[in-house]
N, C-alpha and C positions, 0 to 999 in steps of 0.2 A: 716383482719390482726390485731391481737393484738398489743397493743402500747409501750408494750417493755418486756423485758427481760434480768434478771442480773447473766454475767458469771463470777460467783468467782476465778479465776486463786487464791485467796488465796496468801500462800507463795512460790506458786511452781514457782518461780520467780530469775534468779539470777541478774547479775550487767549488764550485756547487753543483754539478752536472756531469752526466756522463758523455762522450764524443761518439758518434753512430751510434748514437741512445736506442733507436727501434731495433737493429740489427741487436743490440744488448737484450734488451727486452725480452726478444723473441725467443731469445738464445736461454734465458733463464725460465720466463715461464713454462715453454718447449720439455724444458730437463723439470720443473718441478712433477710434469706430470707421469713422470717416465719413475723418478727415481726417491728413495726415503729423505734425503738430503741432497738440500742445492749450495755445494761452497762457493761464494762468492769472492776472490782472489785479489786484491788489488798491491799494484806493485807498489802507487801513490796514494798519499796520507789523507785524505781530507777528513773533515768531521764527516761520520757517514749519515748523521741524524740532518746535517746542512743538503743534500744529493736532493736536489729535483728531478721532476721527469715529468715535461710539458705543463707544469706550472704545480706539480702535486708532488710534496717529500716523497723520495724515493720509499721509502722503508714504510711510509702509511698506504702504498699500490701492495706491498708486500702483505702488511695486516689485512688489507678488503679479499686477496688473492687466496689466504689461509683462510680468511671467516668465511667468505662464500665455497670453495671445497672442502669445509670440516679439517683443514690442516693444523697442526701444530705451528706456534709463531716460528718454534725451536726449528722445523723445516730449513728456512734459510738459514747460513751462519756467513760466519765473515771470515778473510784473514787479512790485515791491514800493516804496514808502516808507521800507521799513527801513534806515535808513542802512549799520547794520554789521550786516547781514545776513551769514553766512556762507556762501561759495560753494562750500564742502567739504560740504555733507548732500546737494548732488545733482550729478550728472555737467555737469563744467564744458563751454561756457557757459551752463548754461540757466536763469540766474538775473540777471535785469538788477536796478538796483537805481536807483531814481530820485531827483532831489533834493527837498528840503527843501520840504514841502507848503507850501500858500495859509495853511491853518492856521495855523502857527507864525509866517506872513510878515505878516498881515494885522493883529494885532496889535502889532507892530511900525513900523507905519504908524500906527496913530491916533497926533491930533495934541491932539486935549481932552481932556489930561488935570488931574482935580482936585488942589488945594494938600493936602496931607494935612491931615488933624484928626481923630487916631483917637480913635473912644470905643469901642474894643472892640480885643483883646489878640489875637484868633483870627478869622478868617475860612473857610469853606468854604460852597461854592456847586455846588451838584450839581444838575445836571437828570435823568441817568440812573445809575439806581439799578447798583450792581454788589456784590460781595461786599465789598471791602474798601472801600469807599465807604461802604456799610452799618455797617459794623462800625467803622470811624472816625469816623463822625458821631454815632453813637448813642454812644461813647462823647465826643467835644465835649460830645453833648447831656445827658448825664449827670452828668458832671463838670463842664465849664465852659462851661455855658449862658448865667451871666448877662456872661461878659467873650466870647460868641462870635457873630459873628454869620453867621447858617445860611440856606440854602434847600435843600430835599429836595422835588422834584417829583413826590410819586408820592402819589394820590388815593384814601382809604376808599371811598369811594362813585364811582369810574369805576373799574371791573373793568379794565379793558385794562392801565392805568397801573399797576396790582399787577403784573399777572401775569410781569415779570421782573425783581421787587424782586431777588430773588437769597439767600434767605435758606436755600436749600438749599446751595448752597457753603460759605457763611459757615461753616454749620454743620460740614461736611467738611471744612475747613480747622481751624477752630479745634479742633474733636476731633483729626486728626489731630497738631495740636502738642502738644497734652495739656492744651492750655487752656478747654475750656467745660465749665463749669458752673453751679450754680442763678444764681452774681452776672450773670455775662454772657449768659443767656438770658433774665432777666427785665430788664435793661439795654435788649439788642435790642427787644425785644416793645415793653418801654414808647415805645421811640422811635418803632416803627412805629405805635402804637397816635396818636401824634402829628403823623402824619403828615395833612397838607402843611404843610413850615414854609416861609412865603411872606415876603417884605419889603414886599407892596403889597397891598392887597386886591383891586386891580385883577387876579392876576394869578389869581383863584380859578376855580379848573375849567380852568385853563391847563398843560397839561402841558411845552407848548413852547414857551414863552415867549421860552428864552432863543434859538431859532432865529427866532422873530418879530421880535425886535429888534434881530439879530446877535449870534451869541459872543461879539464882541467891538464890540459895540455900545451905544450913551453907555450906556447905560440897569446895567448889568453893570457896564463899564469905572469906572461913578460909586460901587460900592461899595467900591471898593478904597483911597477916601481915607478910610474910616472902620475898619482893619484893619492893626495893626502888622503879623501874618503871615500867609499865608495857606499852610490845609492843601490841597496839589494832590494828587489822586488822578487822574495818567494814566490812559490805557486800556489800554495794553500795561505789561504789568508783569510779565512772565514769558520769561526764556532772554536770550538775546543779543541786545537788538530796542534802538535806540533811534530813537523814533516822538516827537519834539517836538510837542508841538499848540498851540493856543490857549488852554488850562488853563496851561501853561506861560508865553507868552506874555504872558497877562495881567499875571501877577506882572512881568515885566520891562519890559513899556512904561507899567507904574504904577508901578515902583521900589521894590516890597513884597517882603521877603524870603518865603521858602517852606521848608516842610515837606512831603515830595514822595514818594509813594507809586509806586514807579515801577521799572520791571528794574535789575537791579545795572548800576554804574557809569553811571548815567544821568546824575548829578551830572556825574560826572569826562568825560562826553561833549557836557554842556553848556557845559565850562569851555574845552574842547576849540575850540569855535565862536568862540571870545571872551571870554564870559560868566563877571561875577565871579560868586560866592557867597558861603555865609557863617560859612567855617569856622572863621574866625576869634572868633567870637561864637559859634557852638554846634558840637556835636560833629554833622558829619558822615558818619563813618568808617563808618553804618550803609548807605550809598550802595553797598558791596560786596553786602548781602544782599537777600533779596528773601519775596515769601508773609507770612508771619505772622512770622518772626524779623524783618523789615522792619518790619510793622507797631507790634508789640510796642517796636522801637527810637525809633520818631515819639511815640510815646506816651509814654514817658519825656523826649523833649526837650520836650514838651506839659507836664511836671506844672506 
């Protein structure tokens, strides 16, 4: 038996779950029986103790996997982005923890940046649609449409770009708070019902714009002079994960304060790095919570 082997899951990764989760599966169970060690690679941060798979934590498939073939837990390991990943959910070492992505770096480098001259009070720029992305925009686009300025890249008419709006969480989340009802379903619908909101026309039937141009390329980076704040909705936003990205980023090598949908204490792990904020000017203190009490908080510093 070979002494290990390393499966890249990459970024096909979201905040609690993995993307082509059975093709993953396969692909790890397949290697544990083959080889001493199975490194598990992840390019994106998430807590890995938050990772489902069809309704069961990831990593307790992993404990029944090792009890029922007499495996060592140590078998799997990890290697993550997650900065403060905790190395207490699985038998120490088998959790390395990597530094600070291209992501978060690479904005941080550009050097043209525009003189501000806001004519809009809110910014938020979304290429991939998620649940609380969803459910924050649509209420921007609800409430403060005409002081907001928006992109939501998901297409009526190209099927592929629907199919992980994400309006089935939305829904599970906001019911489970005790929050949805007729206001907030017909809020969401109308948004999607408006869906693509573009800044160019150039950019029509273009899902991926923002990677054509770079994340954090002029084209993106030139929005940000016309935006007192802007609402950031990270990707990891659940457990103990702090995954800084280019969403991040941006705000900081444009000098634009944020509004920031993101795992608890993600603020106070920003500040951590160097980085002021802006507690002084609004109430942060909602940087502890996270899900929908999170959300619910952004929204009230928004009225």
């Amino acid at each position: 038996m070979d002494n290990n082997i390393i499966i890249n899951i990459g970024a096909d990764i979201e905040d609690t779950y993995i993307k082509n989760d059975v093709e993953w599966m396969a692909k790890i169970v397949d290697a544990a029986h083959k080889v001493n060690n199975v490194i598990i690679s992840l390019n994106e941060g998430p807590a890995i103790e938050e990772i489902g798979y069809k309704g069961t934590k990831f990593l307790d498939i992993l404990r029944d996997l090792c009890n029922s073939n007499g495996w060592p837990l140590g078998k799997f390991q990890f290697i993550t982005p997650n900065l403060i990943q905790s190395k207490l959910v699985w038998p120490s070492p088998s959790i390395k923890i990597i530094q600070i992505t291209h992501h978060f770096l690479s904005a941080q480098k550009f050097k043209n940046i525009s003189p501000k001259a806001f004519n809009k009070t809110f910014g938020m720029f979304v290429g991939r649609s998620s649940w609380d992305r969803l459910l924050l925009s649509s209420h921007l686009a609800t409430n403060h449409t005409a002081i907001t300025k928006q992109t939501y890249r998901n297409f009526l008419d190209i099927p592929g770009s629907m199919l992980h709006l994400d309006p089935d969480r939305l829904l599970w989340h906001t019911s489970s708070a005790g929050l949805l009802d007729d206001k907030l379903i017909r809020g969401v619908m109308n948004f999607i019902k408006s869906l693509p909101l573009l800044l160019d026309d150039r950019h029509k039937n273009i899902t991926h714009v923002q990677w054509d141009n770079g994340a954090v390329g002029e084209e993106i980076m030139s929005w940000y002079k016309d935006i007192f704040v802007d609402v950031v909705c990270e990707k990891m936003i659940t457990g103990q994960t702090f995954f800084p990205t280019e969403k991040t980023a941006r705000c900081l090598a444009t000098k634009t304060p944020f509004l920031i949908m993101a795992a608890p204490n993600y603020i106070v792990n920003l500040r951590k790095l160097g980085f002021r904020t802006f507690q002084k000017w609004w109430d942060e203190s909602y940087d502890y919570q996270q899900g929908m009490q999170r959300i619910e908080s952004i929204k009230k510093n928004n009225r």
